[in-house]
N, CA, C and O atoms as a printed pandas DataFrame, in Angstrom:
     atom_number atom_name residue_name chain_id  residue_number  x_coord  y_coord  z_coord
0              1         N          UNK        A               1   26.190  -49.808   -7.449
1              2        CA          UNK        A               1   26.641  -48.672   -6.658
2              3         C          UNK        A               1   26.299  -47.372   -7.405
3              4         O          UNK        A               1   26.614  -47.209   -8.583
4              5         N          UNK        A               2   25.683  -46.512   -6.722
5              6        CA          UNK        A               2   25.622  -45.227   -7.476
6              7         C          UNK        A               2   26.457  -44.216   -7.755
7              8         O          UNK        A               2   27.430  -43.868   -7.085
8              9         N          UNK        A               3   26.042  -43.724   -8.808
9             10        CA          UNK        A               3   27.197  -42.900   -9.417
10            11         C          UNK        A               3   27.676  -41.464   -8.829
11            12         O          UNK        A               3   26.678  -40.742   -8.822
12            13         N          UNK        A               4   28.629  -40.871   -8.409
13            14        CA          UNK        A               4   28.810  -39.675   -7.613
14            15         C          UNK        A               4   28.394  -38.895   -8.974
15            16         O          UNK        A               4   28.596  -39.250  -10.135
16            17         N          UNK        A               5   27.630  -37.503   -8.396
17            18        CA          UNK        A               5   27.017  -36.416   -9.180
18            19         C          UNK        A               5   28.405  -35.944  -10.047
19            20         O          UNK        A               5   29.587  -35.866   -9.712
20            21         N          UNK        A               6   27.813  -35.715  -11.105
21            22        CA          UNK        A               6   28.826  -34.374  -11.712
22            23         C          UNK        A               6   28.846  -33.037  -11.490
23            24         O          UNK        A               6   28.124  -32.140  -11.926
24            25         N          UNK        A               7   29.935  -33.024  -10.625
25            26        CA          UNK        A               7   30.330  -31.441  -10.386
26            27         C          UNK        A               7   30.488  -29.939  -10.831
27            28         O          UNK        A               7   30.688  -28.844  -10.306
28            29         N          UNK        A               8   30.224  -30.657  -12.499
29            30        CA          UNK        A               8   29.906  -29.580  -13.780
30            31         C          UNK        A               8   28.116  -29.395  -13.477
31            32         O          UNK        A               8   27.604  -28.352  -13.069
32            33         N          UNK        A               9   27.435  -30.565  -13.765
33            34        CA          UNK        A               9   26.441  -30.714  -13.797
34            35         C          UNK        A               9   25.621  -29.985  -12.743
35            36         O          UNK        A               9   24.616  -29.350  -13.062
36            37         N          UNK        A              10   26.191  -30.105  -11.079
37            38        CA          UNK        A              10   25.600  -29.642  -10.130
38            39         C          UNK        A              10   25.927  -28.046   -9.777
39            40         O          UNK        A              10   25.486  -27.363   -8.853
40            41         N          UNK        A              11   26.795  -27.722  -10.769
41            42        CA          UNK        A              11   27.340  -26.396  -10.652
42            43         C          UNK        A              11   26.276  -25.156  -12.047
43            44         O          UNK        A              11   25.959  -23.969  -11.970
44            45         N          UNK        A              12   26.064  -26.118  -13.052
45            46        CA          UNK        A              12   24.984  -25.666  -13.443
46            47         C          UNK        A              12   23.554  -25.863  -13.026
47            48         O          UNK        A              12   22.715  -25.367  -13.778
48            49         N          UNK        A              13   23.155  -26.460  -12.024
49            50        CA          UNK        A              13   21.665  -26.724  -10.967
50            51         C          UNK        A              13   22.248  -25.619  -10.331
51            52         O          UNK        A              13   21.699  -24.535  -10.526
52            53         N          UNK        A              14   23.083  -25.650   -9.726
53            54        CA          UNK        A              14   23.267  -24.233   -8.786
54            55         C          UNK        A              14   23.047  -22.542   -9.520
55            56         O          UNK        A              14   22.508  -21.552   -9.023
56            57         N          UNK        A              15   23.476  -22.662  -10.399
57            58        CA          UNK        A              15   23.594  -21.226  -10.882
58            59         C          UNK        A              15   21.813  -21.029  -11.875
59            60         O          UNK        A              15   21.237  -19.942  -11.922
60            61         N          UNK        A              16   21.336  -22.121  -12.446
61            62        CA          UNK        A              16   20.355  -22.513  -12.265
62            63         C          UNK        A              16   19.162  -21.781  -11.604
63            64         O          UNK        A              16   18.296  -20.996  -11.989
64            65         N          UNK        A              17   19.600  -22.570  -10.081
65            66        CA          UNK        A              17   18.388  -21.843   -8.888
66            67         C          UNK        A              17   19.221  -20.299   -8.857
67            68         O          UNK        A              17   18.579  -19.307   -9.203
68            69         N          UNK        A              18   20.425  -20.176   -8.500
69            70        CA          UNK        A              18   20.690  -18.550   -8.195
70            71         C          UNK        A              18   19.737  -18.145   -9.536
71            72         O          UNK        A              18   18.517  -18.104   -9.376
72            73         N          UNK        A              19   20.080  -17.971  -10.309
73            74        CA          UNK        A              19   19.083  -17.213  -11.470
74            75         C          UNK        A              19   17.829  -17.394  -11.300
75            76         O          UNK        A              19   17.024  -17.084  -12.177
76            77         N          UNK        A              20   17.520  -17.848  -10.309
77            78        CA          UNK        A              20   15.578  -17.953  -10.252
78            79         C          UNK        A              20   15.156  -17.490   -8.900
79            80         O          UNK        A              20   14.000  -17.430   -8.481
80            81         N          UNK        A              21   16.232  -17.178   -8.291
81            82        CA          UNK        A              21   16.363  -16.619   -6.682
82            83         C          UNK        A              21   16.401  -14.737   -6.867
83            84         O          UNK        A              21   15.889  -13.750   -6.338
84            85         N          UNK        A              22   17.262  -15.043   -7.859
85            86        CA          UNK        A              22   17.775  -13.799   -8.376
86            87         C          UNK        A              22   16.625  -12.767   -9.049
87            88         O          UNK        A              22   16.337  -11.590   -8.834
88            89         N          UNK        A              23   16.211  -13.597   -9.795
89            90        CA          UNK        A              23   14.574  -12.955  -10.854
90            91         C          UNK        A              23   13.137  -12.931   -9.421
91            92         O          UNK        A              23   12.256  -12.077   -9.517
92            93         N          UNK        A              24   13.121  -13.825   -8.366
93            94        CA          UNK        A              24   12.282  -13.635   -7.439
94            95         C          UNK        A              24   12.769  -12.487   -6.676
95            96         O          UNK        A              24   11.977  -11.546   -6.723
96            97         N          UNK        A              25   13.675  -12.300   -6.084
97            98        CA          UNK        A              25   14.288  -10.911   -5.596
98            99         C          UNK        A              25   13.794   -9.990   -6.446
99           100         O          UNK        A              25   12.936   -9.317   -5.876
100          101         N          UNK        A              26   13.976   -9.660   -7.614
101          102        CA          UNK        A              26   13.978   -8.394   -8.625
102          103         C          UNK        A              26   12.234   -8.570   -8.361
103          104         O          UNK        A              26   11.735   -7.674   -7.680
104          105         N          UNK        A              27   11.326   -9.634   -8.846
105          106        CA          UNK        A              27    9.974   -9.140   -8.701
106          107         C          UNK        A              27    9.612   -8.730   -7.557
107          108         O          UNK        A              27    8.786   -7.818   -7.593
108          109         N          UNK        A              28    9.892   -9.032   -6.684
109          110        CA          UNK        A              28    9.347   -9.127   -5.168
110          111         C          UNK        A              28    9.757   -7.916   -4.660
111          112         O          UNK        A              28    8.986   -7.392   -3.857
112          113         N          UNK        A              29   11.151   -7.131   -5.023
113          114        CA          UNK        A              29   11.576   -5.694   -5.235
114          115         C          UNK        A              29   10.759   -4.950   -5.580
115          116         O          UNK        A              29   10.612   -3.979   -4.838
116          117         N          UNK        A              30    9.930   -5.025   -6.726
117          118        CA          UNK        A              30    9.280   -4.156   -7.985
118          119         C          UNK        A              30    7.939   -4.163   -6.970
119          120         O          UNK        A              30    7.631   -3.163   -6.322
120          121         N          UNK        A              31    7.333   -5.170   -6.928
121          122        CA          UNK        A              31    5.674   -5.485   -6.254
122          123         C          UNK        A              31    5.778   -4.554   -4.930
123          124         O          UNK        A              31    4.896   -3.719   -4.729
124          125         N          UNK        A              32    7.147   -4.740   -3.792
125          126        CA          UNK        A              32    7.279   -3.568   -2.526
126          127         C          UNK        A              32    6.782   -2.442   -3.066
127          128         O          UNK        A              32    5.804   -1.759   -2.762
128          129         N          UNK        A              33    7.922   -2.306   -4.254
129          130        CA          UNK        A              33    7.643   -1.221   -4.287
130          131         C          UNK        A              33    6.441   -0.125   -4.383
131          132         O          UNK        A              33    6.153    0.909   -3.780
132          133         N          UNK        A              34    5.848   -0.944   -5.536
133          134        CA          UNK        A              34    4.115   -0.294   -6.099
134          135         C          UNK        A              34    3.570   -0.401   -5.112
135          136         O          UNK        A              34    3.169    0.675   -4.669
136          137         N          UNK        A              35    3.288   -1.525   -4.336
137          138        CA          UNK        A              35    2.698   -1.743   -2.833
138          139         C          UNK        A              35    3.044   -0.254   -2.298
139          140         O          UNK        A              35    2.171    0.612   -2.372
140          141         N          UNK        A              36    4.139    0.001   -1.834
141          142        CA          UNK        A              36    4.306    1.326   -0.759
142          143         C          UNK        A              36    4.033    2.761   -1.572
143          144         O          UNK        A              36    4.007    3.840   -0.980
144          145         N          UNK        A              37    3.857    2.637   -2.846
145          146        CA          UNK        A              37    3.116    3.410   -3.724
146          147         C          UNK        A              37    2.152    3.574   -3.481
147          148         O          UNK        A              37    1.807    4.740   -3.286
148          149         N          UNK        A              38    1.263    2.586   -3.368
149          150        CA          UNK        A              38    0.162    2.808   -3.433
150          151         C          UNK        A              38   -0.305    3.134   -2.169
151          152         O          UNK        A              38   -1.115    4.052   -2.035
152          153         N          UNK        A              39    0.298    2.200   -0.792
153          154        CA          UNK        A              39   -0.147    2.626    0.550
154          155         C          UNK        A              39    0.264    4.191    0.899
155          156         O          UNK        A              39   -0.091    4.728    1.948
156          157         N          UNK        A              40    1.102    4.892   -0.170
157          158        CA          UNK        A              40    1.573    6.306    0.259
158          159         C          UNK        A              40    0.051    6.863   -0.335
159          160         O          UNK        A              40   -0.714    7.371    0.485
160          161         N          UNK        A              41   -0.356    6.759   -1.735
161          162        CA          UNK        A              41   -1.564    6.870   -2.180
162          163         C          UNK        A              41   -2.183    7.132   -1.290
163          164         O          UNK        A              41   -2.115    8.189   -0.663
164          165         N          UNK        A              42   -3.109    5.947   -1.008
165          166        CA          UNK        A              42   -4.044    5.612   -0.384
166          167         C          UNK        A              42   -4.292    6.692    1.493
167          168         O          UNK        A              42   -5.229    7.153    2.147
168          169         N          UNK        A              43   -2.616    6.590    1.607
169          170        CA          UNK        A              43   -2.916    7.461    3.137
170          171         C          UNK        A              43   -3.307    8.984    2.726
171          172         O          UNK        A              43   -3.957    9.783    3.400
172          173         N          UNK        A              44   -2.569    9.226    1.057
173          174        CA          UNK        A              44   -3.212   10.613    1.093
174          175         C          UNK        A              44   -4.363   10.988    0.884
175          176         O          UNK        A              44   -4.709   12.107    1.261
176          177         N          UNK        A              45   -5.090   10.280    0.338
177          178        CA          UNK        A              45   -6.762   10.035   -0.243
178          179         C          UNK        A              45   -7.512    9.581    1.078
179          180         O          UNK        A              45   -8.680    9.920    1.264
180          181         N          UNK        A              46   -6.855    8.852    1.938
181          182        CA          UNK        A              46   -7.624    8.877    3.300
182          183         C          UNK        A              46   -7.064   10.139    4.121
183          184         O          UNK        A              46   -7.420    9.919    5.279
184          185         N          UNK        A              47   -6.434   11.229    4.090
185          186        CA          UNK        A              47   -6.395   12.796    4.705
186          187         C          UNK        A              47   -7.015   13.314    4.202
187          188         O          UNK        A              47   -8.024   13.791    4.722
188          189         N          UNK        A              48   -6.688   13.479    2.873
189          190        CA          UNK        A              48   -7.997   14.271    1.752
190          191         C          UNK        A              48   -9.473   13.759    2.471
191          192         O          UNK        A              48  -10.081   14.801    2.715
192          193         N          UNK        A              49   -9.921   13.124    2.709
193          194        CA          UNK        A              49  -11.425   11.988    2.621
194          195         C          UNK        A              49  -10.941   12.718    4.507
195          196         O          UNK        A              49  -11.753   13.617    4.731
196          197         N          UNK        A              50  -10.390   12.631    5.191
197          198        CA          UNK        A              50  -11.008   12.775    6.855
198          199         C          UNK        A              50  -11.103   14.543    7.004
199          200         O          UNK        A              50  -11.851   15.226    7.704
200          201         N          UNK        A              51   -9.831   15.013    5.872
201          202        CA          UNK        A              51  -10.583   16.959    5.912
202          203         C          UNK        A              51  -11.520   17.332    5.427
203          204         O          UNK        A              51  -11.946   18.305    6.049
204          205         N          UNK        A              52  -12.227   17.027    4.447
205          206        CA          UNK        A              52  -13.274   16.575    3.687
206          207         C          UNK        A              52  -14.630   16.695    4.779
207          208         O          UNK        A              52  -15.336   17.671    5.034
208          209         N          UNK        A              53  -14.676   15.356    5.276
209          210        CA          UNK        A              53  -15.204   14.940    6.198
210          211         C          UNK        A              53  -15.808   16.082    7.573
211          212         O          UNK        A              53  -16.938   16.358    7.975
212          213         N          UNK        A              54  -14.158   16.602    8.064
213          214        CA          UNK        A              54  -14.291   17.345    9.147
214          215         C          UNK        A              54  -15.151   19.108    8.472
215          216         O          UNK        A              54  -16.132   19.655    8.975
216          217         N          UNK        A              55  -14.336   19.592    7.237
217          218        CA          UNK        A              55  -15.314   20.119    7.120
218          219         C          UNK        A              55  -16.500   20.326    6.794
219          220         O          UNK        A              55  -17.064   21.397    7.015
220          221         N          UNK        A              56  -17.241   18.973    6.017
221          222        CA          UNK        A              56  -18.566   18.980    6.286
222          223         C          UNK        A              56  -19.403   18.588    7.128
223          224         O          UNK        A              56  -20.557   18.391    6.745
224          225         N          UNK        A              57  -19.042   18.370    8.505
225          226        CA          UNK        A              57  -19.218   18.470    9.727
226          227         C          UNK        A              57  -19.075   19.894   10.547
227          228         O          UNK        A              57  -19.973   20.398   11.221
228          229         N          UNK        A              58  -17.817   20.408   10.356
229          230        CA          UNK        A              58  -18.206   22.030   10.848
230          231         C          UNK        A              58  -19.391   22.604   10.197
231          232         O          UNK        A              58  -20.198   23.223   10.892
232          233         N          UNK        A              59  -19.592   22.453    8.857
233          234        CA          UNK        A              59  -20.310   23.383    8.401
234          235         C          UNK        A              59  -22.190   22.424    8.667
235          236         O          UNK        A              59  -23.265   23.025    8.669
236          237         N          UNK        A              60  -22.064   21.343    8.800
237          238        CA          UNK        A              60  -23.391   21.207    9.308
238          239         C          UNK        A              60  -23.582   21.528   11.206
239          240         O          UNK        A              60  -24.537   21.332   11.957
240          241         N          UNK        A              61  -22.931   21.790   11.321
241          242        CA          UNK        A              61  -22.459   22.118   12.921
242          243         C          UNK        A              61  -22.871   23.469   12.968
243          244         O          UNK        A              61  -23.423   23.799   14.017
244          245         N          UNK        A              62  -22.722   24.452   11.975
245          246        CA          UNK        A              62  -22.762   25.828   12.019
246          247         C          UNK        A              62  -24.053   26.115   11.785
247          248         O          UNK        A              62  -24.626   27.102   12.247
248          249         N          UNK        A              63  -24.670   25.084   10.903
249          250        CA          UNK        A              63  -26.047   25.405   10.541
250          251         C          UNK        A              63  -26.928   24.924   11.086
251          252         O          UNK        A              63  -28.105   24.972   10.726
252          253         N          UNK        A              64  -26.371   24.239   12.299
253          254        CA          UNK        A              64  -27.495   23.847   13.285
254          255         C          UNK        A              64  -27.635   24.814   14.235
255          256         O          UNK        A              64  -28.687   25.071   14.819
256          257         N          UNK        A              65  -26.384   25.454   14.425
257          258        CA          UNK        A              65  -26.553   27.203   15.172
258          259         C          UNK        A              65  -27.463   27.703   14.794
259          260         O          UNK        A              65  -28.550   27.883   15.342
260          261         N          UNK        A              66  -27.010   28.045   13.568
261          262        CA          UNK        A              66  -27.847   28.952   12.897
262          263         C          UNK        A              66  -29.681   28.756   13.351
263          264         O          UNK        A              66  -30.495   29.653   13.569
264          265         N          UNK        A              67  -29.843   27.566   13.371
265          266        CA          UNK        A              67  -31.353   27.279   13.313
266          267         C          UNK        A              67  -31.880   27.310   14.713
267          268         O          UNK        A              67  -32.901   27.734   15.255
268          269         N          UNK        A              68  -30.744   26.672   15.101
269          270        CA          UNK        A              68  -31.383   26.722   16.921
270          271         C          UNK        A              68  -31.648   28.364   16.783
271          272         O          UNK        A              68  -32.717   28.942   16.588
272          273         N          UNK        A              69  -30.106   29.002   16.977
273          274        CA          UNK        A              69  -30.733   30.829   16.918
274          275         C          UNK        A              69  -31.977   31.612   16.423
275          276         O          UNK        A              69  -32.528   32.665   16.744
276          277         N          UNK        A              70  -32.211   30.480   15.353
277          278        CA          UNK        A              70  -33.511   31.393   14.313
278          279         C          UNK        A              70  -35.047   30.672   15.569
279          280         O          UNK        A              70  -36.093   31.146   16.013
280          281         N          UNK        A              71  -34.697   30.040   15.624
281          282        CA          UNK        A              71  -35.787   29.284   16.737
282          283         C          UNK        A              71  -35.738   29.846   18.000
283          284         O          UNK        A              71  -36.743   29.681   18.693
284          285         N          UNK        A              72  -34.731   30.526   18.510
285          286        CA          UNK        A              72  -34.729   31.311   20.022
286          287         C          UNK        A              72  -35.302   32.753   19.692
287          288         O          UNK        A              72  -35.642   33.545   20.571
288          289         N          UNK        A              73  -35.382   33.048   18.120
289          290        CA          UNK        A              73  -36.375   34.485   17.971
290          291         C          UNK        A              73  -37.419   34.481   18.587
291          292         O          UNK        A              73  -38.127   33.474   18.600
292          293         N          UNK        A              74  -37.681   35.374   19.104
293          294        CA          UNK        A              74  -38.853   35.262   19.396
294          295         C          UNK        A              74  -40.177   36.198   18.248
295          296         O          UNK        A              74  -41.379   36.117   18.500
């Protein structure tokens, strides 16, 4: 017949896993966090990078004026 568990024994397996539940929470905390760090990053470096963008597009935009105009001289 098998022996019923020890209730000391299974009370230290329990506290055990809490302490390893506990340390996965705290990393998995820390990693969000840098994660949304970095995605805050990253969205500002992609605004920087699309104004960037837009104005070197106006300004090749302006200088295609410019040329069409120099070409309507007569």
């Amino acid at each position: 017949m098998p022996t019923a568990p020890d209730p000391r024994e299974e009370l230290v397996q329990l506290g055990a896993r809490i302490d390893a539940l506990s340390a996965l929470i705290r990393r998995l905390a820390e990693e969000n966090a840098q994660l949304r760090e970095a995605q805050a990053q990253l969205a500002g470096e992609r605004a920087q990078l699309l104004s960037r963008n837009e104005l070197a597009r106006s300004r090749v935009e302006a200088m295609i004026q410019r040329l069409k105009s120099l070409e309507a001289r007569p």
